[in-house]
N, C-alpha and C positions, 0 to 999 in steps of 0.2 A: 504494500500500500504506500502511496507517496504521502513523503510527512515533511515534505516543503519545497513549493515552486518557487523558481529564482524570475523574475520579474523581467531582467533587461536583456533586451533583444541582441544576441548576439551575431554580428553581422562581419568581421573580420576575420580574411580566410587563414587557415590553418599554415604553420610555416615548417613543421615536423613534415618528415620523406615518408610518406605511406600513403599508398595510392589511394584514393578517394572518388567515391561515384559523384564528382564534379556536372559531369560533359553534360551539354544541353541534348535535350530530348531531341531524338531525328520522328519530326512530326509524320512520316509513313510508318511509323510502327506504334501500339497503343501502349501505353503507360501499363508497366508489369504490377501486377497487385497480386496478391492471397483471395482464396474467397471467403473471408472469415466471417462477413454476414452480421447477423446479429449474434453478440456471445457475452457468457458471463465467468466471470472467475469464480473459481472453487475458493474463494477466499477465506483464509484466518483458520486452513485446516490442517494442510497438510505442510505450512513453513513456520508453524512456535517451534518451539525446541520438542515439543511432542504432540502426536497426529489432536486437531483438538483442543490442544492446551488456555487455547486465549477464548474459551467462553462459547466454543463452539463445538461438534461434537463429529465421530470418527464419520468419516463417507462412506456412504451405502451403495450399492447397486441404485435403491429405486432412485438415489440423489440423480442418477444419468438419467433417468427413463422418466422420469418427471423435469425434467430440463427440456430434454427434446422436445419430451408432448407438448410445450409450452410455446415450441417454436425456435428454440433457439435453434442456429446452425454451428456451434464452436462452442468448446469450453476450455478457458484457460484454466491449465492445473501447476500454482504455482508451487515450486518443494524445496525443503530446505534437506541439503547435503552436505553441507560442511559439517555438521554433527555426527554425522552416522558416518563418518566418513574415517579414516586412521593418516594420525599425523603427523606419517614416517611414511617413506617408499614404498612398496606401491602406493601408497593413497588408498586400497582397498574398500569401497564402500560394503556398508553390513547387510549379508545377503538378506537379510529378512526385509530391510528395508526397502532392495531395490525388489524383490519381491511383491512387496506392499503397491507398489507404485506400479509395476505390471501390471498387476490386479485390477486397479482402479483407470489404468490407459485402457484395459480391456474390459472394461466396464463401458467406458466412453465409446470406445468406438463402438461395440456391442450393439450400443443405443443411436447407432449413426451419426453419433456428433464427431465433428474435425476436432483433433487436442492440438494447445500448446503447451508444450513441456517445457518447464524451465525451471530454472537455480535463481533461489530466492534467498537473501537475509546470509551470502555464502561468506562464514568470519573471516574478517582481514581482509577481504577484496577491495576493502574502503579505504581504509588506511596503508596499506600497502601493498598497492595493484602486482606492481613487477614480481614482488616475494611471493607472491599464494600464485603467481599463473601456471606453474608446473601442477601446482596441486588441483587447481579448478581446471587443468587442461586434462588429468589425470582422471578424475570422477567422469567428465562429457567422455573421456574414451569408454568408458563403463559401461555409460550412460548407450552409447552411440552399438556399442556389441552387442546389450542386451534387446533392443530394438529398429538391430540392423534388418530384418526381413517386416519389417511391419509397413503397412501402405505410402509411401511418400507423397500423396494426395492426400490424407486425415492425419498425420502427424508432423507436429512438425518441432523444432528446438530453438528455444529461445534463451540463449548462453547463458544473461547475468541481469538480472531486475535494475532497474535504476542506479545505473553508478552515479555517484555523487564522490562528496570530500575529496581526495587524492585520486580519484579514479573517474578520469575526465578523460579531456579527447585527445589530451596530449599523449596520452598514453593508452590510449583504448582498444586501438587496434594492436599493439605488443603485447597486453595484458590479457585479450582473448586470442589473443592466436595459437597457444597450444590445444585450446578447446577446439577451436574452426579446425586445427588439422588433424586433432583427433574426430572430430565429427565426419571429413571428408575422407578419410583412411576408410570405413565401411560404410556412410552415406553421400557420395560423392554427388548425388543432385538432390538430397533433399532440404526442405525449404529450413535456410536458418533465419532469425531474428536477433536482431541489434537497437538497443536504444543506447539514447548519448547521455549524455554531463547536465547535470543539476538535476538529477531524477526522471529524467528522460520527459521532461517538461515540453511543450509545446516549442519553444525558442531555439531547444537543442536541438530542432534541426538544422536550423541554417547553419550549424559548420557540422553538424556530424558527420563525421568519417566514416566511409564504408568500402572494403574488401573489393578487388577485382574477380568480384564470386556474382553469376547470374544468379544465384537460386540463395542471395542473403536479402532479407526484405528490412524496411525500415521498421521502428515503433512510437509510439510516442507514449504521455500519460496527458491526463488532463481534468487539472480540478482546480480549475477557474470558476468564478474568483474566489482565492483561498481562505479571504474571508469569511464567506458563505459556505462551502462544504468541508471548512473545518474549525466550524465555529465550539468552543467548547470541547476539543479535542485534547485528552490530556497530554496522549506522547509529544506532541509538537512543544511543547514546555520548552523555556518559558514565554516564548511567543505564542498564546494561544488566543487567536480570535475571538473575542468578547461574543456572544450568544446577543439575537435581536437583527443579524444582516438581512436584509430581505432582496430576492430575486427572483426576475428581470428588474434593472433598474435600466435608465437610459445608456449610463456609462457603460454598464453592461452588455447590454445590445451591441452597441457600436464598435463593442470588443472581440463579440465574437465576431460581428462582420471582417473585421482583422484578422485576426485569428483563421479564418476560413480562407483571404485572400492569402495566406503564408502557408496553407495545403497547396494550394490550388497552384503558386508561385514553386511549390518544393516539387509537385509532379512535373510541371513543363520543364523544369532543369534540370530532373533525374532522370525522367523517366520511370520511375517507382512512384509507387502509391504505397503511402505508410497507413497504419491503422492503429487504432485507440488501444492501448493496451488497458488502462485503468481511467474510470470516472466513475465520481461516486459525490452522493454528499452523505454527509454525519447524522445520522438519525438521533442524536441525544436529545437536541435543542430544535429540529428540521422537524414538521411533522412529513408524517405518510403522502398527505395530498399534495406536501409544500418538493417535498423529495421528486414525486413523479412530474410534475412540472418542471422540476430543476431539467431532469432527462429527458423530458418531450422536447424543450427548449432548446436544449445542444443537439441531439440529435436531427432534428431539422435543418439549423442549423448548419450541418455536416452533412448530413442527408448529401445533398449535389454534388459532394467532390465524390461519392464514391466510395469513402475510405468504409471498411470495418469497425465494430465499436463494444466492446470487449467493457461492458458493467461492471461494478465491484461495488457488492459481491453477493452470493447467492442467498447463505442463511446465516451470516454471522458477521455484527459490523458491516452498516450500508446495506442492511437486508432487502432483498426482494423476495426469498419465501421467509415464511412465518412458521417454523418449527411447531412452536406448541399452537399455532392456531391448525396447521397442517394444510396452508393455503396459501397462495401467493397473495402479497399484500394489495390492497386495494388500488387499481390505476397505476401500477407500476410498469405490467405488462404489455397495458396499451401506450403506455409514454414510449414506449419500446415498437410502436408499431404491431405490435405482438397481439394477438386476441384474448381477451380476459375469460 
């Protein structure tokens, strides 16, 4: 979950040697995307330090099969590895773990949804990008053998959640690239994902770096304005948004029309189409009705450019179903386009 967007538009190209998908779009050919559709994250389940731990409880089977029926077409399954991982040579991840995690991709696809797989909350990747990349290149080889034969149309890998602090763009593509060439050692076309520097915030694309790899896609996050979807949020501490922001405001409007021109700007000059990884607002102080309005309003929004848009999160923190009611929560579904 993103727990702080950085504000200023960063517009000044990159001065480090590593090839970057700069080149302007060659307008005969159409902007390369994912179909990731409508999706939501498996959030707050499977990346605490244990499946569950933060207030929410182990995944089921029917978690897939109630997703689907709902409409979605993707679920992001975000996991945490650095834990279950050993912090010596080989890096050997604990078989039960990566076990666990089979289970629940073959749960997902079972129920025809597209997964993103990816390494969430991975220790040390923040503060000292260069030192853990053997180790985080070491876990994706693992990662990349155990689910070397599985569909490369419904799955797909998404390296490293939100770099932020020391682990920006200076060093971004050095710090994944033992993962990217363990991933292409046995998935040599399937689709990987990259997000940039300051939490993979909306801004971070205009210098994101990206790999001379056809089948790496962009991502972004987006929980604009932060005021509003994390009002009353205790981890952001001590900057925590005073409860009372109300939205659409004017300023706001006028932002996402910005915001939507810097999609639209990052496809004609990539030729990639990136997609929402996270968006969510805070239910503590947000009510239900005020939440699915937050989401009808971006998604529309966004709606034109195409991109995919990846919710957070399913039942736990930023809910869309309601566990003890056993029902999706009121107008969530349809802010989603989705049928209630």
């Amino acid at each position: 979950m993103k727990r702080k967007l950085a504000t200023a538009f960063l517009a000044a190209a990159l001065t480090f040697q590593s090839p970057v998908a700069y080149a302007q779009q060659d307008s005969a050919h159409p902007a390369k995307s994912l179909p990731i559709g409508t999706c939501i994250n498996l959030g707050n389940t499977l990346e605490p330090e244990t499946e569950g731990a933060w207030g929410g409880a182990a995944a089921e089977q029917a978690d897939f099969e109630r997703i689907a029926a709902a409409g979605f077409k993707t679920v992001r399954i975000p996991v945490r590895w650095s834990n279950k991982t050993s912090d010596q040579p080989p890096y050997t991840v604990d078989p039960a773990w990566m076990d666990r995690i089979q289970q629940i991709v073959d749960w997902a696809l079972a129920a025809k949804l597209n997964v993103i797989l990816n390494s969430h909350h991975f220790d040390g990747i923040h503060d000292d990008p260069l030192g853990i990349s053997d180790r985080h290149g070491a876990v994706w080889s693992q990662i990349a053998q155990r689910f070397a034969d599985y569909p490369e149309d419904h799955l797909w890998f998404e390296l490293e959640n939100e770099p932020h602090e020391n682990f920006d763009h200076s060093n971004l593509l050095e710090t994944l690239a033992p993962a990217l060439k363990a991933v292409r050692a046995v998935n040599p076309t399937r689709a990987v994902i990259i997000g940039g520097e300051d939490w993979s915030g909306l801004e971070s694309l205009a210098t994101l770096p990206l790999p001379e790899d056809p089948n790496v896609y962009p991502t972004f996050h987006y929980y604009d304005p932060f005021a509003y979807t994390h009002q009353g949020a205790s981890w952001v501490a001590p900057d925590i948004p005073p409860p009372g922001r109300n939205f659409p405001t004017d300023e706001d409007k006028a932002q996402l029309a910005k915001d939507v021109a810097k999609i639209e700007a990052y496809v004609e000059r990539t030729g990639k189409v990136p997609f929402m990884g996270e968006v969510g607002a805070y239910d503590k102080h947000i009510s239900t009705k005020d939440r699915a309005q937050y989401h009808r309003v971006v998604r529309e929004a966004f709606e034109p450019t195409g991109i995919g848009i990846c919710v957070w999160a399913y039942a736990n923190t930023f809910p869309f179903y309601d566990r003890k009611a056993g029902a999706w929560k009121p107008g969530m579904l349809k802010a989603l386009g989705l049928e209630e």
